[in-house]
C-alpha positions as CSV (number, residue, x, y, z in Angstrom):
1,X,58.2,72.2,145.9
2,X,55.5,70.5,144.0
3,X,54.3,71.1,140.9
4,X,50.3,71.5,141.7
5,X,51.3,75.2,143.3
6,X,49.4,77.5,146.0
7,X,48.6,80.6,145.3
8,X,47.9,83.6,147.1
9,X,45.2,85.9,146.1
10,X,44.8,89.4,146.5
11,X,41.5,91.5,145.4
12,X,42.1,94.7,144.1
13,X,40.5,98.1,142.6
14,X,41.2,99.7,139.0
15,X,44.2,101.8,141.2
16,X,45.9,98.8,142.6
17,X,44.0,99.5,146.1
18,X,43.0,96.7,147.8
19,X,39.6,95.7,147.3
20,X,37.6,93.9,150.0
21,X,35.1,91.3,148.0
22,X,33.1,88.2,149.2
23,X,34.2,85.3,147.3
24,X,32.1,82.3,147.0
25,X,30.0,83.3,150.1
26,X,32.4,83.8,152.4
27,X,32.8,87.9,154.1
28,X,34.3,90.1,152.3
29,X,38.2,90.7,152.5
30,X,41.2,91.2,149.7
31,X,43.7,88.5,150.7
32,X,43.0,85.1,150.3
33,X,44.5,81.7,149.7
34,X,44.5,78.8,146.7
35,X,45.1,75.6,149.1
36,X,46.5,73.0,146.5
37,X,46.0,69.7,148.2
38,X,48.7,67.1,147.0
39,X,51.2,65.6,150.1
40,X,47.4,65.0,151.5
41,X,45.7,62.6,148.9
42,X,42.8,62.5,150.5
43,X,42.2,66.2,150.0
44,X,40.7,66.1,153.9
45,X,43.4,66.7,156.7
46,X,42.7,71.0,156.2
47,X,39.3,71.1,155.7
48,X,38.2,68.8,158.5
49,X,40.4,70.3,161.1
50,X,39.2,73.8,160.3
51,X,35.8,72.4,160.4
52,X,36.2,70.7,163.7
53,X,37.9,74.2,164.6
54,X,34.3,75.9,163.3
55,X,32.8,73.8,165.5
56,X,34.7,74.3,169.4
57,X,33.1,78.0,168.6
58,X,37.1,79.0,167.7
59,X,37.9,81.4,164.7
60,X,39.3,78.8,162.0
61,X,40.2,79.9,158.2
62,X,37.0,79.1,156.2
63,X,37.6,77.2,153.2
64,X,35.4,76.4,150.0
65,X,36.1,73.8,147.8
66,X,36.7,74.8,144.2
67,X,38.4,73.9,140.7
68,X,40.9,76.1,139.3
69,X,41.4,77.0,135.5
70,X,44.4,79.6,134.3
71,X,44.1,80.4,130.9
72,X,42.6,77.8,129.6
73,X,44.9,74.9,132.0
74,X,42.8,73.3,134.2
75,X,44.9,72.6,137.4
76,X,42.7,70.6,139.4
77,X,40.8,70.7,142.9
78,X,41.5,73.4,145.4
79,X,40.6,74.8,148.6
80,X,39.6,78.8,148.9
81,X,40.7,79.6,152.1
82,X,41.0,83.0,154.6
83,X,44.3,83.7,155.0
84,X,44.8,84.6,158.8
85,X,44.5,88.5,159.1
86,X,43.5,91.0,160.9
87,X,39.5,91.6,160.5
88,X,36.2,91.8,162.3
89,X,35.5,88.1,160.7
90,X,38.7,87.0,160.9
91,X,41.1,87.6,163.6
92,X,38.8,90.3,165.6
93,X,41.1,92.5,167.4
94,X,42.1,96.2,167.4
95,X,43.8,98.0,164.4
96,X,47.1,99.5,165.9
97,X,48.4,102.3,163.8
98,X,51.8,103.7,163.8
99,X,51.0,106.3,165.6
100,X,49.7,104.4,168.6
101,X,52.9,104.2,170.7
102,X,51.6,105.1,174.2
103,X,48.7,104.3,176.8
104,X,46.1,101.7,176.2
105,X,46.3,101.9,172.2
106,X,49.8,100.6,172.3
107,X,48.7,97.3,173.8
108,X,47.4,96.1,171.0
109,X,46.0,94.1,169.0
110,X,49.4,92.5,167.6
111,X,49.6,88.8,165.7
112,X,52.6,87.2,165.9
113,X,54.2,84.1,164.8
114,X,56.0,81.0,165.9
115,X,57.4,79.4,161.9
116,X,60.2,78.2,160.1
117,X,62.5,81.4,159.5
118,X,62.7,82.8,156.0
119,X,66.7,83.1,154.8
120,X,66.2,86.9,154.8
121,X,64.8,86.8,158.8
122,X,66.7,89.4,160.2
123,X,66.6,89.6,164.4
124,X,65.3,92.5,165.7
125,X,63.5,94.2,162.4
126,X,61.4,90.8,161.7
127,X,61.1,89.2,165.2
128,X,62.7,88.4,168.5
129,X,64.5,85.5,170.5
130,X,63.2,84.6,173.5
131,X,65.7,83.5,175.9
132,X,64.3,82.9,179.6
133,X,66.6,82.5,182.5
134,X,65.8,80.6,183.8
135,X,64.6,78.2,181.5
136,X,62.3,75.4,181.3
137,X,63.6,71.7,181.2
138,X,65.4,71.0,178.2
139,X,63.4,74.2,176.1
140,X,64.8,75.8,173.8
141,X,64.3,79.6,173.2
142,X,61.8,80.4,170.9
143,X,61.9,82.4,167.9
144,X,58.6,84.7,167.5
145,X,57.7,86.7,164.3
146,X,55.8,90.0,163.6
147,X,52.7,89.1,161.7
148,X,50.6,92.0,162.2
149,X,51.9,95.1,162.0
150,X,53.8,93.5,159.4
151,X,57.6,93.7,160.0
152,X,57.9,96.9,157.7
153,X,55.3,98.7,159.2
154,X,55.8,97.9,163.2
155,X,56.9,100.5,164.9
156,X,59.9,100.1,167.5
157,X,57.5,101.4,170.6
158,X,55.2,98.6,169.5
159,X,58.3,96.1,169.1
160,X,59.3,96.9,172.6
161,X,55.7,96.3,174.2
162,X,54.6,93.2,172.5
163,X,58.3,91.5,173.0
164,X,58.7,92.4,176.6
165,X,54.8,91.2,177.0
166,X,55.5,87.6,175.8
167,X,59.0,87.6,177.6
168,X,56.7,88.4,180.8
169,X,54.4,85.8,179.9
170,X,57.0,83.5,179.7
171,X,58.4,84.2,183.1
172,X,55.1,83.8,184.9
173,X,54.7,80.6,182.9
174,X,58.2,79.2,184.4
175,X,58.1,80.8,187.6
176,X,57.8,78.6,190.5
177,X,53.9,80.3,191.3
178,X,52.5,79.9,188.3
179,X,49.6,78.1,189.5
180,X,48.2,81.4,190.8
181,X,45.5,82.9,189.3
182,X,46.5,86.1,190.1
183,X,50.1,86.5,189.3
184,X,50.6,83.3,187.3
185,X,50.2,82.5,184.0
186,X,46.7,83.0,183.4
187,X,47.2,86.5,184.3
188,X,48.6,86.7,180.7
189,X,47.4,84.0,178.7
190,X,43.7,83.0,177.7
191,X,43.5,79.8,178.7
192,X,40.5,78.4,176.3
193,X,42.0,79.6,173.5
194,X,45.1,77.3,174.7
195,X,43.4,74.4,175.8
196,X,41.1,74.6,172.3
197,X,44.4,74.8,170.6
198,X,46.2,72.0,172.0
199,X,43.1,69.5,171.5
200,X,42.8,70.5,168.0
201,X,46.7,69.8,167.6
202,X,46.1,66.7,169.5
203,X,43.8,65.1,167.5
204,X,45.6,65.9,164.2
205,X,48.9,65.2,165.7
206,X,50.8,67.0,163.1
207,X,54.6,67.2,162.5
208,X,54.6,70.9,163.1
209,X,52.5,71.6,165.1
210,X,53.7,73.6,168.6
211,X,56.7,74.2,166.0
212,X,55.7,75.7,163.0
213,X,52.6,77.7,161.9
214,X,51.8,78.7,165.3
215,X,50.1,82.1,165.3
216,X,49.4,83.8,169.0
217,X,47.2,87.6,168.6
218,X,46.9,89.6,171.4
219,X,43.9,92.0,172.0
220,X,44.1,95.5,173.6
221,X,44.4,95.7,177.2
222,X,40.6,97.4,177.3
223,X,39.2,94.4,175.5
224,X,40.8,92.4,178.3
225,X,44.4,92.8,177.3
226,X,45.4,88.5,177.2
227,X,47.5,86.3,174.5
228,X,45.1,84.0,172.9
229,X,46.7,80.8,170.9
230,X,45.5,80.5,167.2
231,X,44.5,81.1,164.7
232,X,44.7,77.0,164.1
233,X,46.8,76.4,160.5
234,X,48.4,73.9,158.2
235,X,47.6,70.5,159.1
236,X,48.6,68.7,155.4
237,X,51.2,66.1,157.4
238,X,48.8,65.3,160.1
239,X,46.7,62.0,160.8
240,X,49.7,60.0,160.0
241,X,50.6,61.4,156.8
242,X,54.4,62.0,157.1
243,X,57.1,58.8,157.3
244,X,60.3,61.1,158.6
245,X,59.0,61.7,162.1
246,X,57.6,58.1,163.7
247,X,55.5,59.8,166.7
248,X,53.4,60.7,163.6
249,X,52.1,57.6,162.5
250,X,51.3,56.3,166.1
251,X,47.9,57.2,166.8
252,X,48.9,56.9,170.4
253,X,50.8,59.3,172.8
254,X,50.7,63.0,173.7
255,X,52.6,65.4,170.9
256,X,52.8,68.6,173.6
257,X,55.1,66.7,175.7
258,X,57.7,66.0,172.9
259,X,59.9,69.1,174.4
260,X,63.6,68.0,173.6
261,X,66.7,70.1,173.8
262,X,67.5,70.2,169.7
263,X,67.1,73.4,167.7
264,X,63.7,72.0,166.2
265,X,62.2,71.2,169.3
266,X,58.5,72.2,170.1
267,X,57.5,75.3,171.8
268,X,56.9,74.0,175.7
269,X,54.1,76.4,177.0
270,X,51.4,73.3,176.6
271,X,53.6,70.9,178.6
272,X,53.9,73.4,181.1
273,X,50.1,74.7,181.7
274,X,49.6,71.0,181.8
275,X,51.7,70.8,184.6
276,X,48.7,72.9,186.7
277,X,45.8,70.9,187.8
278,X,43.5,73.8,187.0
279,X,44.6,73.6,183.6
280,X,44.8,70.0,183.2
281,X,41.3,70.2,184.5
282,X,40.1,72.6,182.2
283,X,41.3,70.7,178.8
284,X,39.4,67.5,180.9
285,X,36.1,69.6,180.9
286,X,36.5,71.2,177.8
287,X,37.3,67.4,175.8
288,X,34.2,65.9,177.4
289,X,32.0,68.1,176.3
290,X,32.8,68.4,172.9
291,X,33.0,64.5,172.1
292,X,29.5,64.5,173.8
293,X,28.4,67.7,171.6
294,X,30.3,69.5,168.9
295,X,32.8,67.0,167.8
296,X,30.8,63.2,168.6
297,X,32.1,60.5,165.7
298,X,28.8,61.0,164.2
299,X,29.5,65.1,163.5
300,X,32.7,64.3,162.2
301,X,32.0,61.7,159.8
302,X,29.1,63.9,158.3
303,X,31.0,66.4,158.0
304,X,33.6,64.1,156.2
305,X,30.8,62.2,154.1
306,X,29.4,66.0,152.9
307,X,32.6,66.6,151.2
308,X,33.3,63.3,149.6
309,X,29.5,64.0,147.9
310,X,30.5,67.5,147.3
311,X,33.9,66.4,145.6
312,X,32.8,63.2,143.8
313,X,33.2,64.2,140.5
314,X,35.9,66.7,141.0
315,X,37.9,64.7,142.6
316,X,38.4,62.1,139.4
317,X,39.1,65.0,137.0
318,X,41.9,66.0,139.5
319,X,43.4,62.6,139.6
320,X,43.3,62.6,136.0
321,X,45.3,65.9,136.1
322,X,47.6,64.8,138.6
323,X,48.3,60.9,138.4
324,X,49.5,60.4,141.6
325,X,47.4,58.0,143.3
326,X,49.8,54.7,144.2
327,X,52.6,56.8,144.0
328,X,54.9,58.3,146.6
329,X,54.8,61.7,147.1
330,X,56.9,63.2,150.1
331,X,56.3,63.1,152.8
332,X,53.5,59.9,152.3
333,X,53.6,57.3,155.0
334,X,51.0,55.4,153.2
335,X,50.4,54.8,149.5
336,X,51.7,51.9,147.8
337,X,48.8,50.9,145.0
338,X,46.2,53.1,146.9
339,X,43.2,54.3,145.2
340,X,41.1,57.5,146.3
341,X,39.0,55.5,149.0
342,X,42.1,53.9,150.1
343,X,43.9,57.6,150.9
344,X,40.1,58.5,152.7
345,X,40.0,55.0,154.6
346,X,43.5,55.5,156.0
347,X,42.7,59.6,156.8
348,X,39.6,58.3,158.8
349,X,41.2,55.3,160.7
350,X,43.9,57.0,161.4
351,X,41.2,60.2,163.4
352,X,38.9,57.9,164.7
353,X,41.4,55.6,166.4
354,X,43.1,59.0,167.4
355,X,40.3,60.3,169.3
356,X,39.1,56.7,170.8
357,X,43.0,56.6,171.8
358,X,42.4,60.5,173.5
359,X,39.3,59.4,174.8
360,X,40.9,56.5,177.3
361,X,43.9,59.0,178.1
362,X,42.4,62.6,179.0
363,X,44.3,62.8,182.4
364,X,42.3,64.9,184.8
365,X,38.6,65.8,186.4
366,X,35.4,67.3,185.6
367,X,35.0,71.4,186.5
368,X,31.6,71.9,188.0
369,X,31.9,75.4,188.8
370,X,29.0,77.5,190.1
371,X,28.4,81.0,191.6
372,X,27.0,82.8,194.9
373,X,25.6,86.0,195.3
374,X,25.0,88.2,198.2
375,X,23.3,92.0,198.4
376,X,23.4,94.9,199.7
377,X,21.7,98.2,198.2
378,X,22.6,98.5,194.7
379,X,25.0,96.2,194.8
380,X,25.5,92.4,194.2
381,X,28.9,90.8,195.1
382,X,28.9,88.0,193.1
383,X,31.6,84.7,193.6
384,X,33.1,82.3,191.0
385,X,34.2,78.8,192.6
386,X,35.7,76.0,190.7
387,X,36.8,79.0,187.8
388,X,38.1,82.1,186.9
389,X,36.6,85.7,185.3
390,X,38.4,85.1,181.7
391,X,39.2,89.0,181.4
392,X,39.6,91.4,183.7
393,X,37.4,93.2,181.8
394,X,34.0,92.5,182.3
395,X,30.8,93.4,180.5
396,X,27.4,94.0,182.1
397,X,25.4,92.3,179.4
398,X,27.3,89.1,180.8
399,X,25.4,89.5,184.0
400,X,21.6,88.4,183.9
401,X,19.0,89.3,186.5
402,X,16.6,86.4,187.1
403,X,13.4,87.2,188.9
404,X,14.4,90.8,189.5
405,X,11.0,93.7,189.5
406,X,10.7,95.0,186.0
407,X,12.9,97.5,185.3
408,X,15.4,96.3,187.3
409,X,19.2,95.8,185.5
410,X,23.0,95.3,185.9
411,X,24.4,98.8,185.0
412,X,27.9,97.8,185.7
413,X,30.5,95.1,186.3
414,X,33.1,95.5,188.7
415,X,36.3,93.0,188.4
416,X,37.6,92.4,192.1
417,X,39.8,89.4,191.6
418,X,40.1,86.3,189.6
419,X,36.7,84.3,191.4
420,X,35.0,87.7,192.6
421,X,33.0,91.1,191.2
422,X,30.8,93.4,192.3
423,X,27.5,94.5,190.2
424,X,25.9,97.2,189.9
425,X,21.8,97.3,189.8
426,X,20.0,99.8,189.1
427,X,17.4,99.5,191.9
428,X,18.0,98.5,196.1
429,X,17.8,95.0,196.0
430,X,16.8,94.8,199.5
431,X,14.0,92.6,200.2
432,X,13.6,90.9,196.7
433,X,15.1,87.3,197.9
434,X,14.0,85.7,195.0
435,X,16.7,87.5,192.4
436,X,19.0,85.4,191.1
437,X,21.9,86.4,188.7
438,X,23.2,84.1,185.4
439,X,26.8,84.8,184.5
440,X,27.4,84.5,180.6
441,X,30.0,81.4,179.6
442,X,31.9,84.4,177.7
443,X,32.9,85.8,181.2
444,X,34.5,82.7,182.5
445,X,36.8,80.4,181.3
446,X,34.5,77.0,181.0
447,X,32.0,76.6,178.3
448,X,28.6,77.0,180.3
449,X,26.5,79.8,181.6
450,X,26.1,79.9,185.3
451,X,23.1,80.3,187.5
452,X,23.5,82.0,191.1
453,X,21.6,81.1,194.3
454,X,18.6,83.1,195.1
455,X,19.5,86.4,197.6
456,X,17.9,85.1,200.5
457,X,20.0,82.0,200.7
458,X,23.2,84.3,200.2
459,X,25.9,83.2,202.7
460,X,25.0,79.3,202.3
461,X,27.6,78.6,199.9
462,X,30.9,79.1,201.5
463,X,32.0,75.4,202.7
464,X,30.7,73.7,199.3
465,X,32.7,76.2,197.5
466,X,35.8,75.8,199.6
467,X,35.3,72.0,199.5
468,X,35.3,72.0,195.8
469,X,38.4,73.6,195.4
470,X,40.5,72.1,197.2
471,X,43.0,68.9,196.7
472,X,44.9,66.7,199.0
473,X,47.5,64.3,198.5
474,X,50.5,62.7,200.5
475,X,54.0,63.2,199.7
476,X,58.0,62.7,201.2
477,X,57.1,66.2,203.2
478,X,53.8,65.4,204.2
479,X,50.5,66.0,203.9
480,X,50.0,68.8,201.1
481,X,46.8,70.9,201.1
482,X,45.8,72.8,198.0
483,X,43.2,75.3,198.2
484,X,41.4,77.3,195.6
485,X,39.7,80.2,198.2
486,X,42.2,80.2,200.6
487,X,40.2,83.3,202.6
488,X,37.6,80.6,203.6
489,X,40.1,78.3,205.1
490,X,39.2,77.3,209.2
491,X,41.8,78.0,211.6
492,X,42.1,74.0,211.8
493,X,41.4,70.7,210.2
494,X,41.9,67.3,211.7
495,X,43.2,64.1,209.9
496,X,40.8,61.6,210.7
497,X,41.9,57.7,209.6
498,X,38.9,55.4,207.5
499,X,38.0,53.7,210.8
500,X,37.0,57.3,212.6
501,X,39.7,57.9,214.7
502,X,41.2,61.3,214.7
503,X,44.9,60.7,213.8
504,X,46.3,64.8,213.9
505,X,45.6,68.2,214.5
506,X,46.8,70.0,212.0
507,X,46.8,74.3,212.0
508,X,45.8,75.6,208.4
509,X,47.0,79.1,207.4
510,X,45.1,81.1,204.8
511,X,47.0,80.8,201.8
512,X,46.8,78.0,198.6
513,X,49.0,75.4,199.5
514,X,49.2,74.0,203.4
515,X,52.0,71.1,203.9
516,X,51.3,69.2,207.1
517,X,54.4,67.7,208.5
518,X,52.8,64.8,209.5
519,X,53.7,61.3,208.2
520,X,51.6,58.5,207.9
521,X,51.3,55.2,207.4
522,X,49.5,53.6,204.2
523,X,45.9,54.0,204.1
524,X,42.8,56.3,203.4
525,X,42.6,58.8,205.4
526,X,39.6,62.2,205.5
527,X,41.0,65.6,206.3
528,X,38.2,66.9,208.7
529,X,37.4,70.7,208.6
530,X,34.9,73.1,210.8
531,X,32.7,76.2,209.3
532,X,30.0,77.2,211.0
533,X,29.1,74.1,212.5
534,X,29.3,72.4,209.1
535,X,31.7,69.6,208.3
536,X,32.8,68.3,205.5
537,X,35.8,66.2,204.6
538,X,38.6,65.3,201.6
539,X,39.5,62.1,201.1
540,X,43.4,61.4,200.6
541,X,45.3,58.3,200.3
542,X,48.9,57.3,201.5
543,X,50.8,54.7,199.2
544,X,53.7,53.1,200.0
């Protein structure tokens, strides 16, 4: 399409074998990619999104800057880059063989695909439709690809599993529960992976992204079994860098929300999950943090300023090569009589505003989840409130004993549920009422290891972690009562009005979502509940 071309490198032996090489400091592998930046000017939007990418703690291709001479014709700056494979420093999942058709080595690990379809796509031997009935407002079904197996080496067992997997994905992501932790979507999907995914597509906002060069790899169900979104690609006609598509040049408004019922409509899982307040919650947490840590202004424009110093001289002999600069080149948005700073000024407005504009509009609260212990024996039940156990598949070396005799250590982890697990020690814990237990942020789904309460205050912990979990708003049916632990839910609650006096009685069942028939008129009001001679209370308002 444009005369500085990409190229895609392979590394290979005297035989023709593939040869797995480190090139320019990066881990060894045989297939790589030539980035040739043109559309993008500024020779930025790839290279800082991956970085950014580097930085959330997510698998991103890495790229090294580089000038490229064949035969003697020097073509200019480029951009060594991973391509997206499967390998223990790339994409770090199992290697299914052909042979695996059955038991837990079917199950993966598989890469697929969301991407424009090549003319000789064929349904069935190259990839699947997805059609779900029912469907999701104005979706449209969704066309997946086999990446890895490769198309001519994926067997039809494996076919079968990783198609009906995503189809039952799908339906738990559209079915009318799919809040629940245990049967909903998060059942299937990894949901940091997701929420990582969507900020990093956020902040770009990118023509095609949710849409095009969407990859999705799935591990084996005894490394925890999930979907995980990325690897993160292709962000060229990001940052306002495309004049076809007008959403794009507006550094304002949410691009996982453009679900529209025309063939080249995004993919509408993000608009869903962001329907769920746990979710929503999750991306809130997760956005906080990293503009406080990982991705502040300051990281982002040193990492921008390190590659303007790095390409300062390279960059003019690739201008000289290619004398575009000023001139349009599809699909620019702007570029009339810009010089190089003028492309790198526009690149940076255009992020910075972006994530000023992301800042003011993250809808949703802070997670402050925290976990309680209680023992017995050789055992420690341990309790996640406010989040869930990211796998069913836990590790010991998650676990941490704090305070324990020496010798004393977590021999196994035991997934119950969702928020619960039962350890393992290797010695009675009886009497030791100091031990304490710190739960790894790679066993949960937020981004910070946990400490436990000691053992001799076990039991202490029940009403703040019911009271943390749960929401309560009005609506046309009444007062509606979410609950993350319904098991610790009293047998009553009382509706109590901002002056004190108790307006209802209400009976609470033990199950996630109470509705209260009872109408009110505007005002604050404080649901009241009992445990233990504790009381605590939610505040709610009525509108009008």
């Amino acid at each position: 399409m444009f005369p500085k071309k990409a190229y895609a490198v392979e590394t290979r032996d005297e035989a023709g074998d593939d040869l797995d090489v480190s090139l320019l400091g990066m881990p060894e592998e045989s297939d790589w990619v030539l980035y040739a930046p043109y559309t993008d000017k500024s020779m930025l939007r790839n290279v800082v999104t991956f970085a950014m990418g580097h930085r959330m703690g997510d698998y991103c291709t890495r790229t090294v800057f580089c000038e490229v001479v064949i035969n003697n014709d020097y073509k200019g700056v480029y951009v060594l880059m991973e391509k997206i494979k499967k390998d223990v420093n790339r994409v770090d999942i199992a290697t299914l063989k052909p042979d695996e058709i059955s038991g837990d080595d079917l199950t993966g690990g598989y890469i697929i695909k969301v991407d424009k379809i090549d003319p000789d796509f064929l349904y069935g031997p190259d990839g699947w439709l997805s059609h779900q009935v029912p469907s999701y407002p104005n979706a449209m079904d969704i066309t997946f690809q086999y990446y890895h197996p490769e198309p001519e080496e994926i067997v039809t067992q494996q076919k079968d599993y990783i198609r009906n997997y995503v189809n039952t994905s799908e339906a738990a992501l559209i079915a009318t529960g799919f809040q629940h932790p245990e049967t909903g979507y998060l059942k299937y999907f990894d949901a940091p992976s997701f929420v990582d995914f969507m900020l990093l597509s956020e902040i770009a906002k990118e023509v095609d992204k949710y849409r095009y060069s969407t990859y999705f790899y799935k591990e084996k169900d005894s490394d925890g079994g999930k979907l995980f979104a990325g690897p993160a690609w292709d962000f060229n006609l990001g940052y306002g860098n495309v004049d076809y598509w007008w959403p794009g040049i507006d550094i304002a408004g949410w691009l996982y929300t453009d679900v529209h019922s025309y063939e080249w409509s995004i993919m509408y899982w993000w608009k869903r999950m962001m329907e769920d307040p746990y979710y929503r919650d999750l991306a809130k947490t997760r956005w906080t943090a990293l503009r406080q840590g990982a991705l502040t202004d300051s990281e982002i424009h040193a990492v921008i300023d390190s590659i303007l110093v790095l390409t300062a001289g390279a960059k003019d002999r690739n201008y000289q090569r290619w004398p575009i600069l000023g001139q349009y080149v599809w699909p620019n948005y702007d570029w009339q009589y810009n010089t190089y700073a003028d492309e790198v000024e526009y690149f940076e407005d255009f992020l910075f505003n972006r994530l000023d504009w992301m800042d003011a509009n993250m809808t949703g609260n802070l997670l402050q989840p925290w976990v309680a212990i209680s023992g017995s024996g050789n055992k420690i039940s341990l309790h996640l409130y406010g989040d869930y156990f990211r796998s069913p598949v836990l590790n010991a070396g998650d676990f941490r004993l704090n305070d324990a005799p020496w010798g004393m250590t977590i021999q196994n982890a035991e997934f119950v549920n969702t928020s619960e697990c039962l350890l393992t020690v290797s010695d009675d814990v009886t009497g030791f009422q100091d031990i304490s237990v710190t739960l790894s942020e790679r066993a949960i789904n937020t981004w910070n290891d946990l400490n436990s309460n000691k053992l001799g205050t076990a039991g202490f912990d029940d009403l703040q972690g019911l009271m943390a979990g749960m929401r309560v708003y009005s609506s046309e049916s009444g007062v509606r009562i979410f609950c993350e632990r319904p098991e610790l839910l009293p047998a009553k609650a009382e509706i109590v009005c901002i002056t004190g006096q108790v307006t209802a009685s209400c009976v609470l069942e033990k199950k996630s979502e109470n509705i209260i028939s009872q109408h009110l008129n505007p005002g604050v009001y404080l649901l009241v509940m009992t445990i233990d001679q504790r009381r605590e209370a939610v505040r709610f308002a009525v509108l009008k």
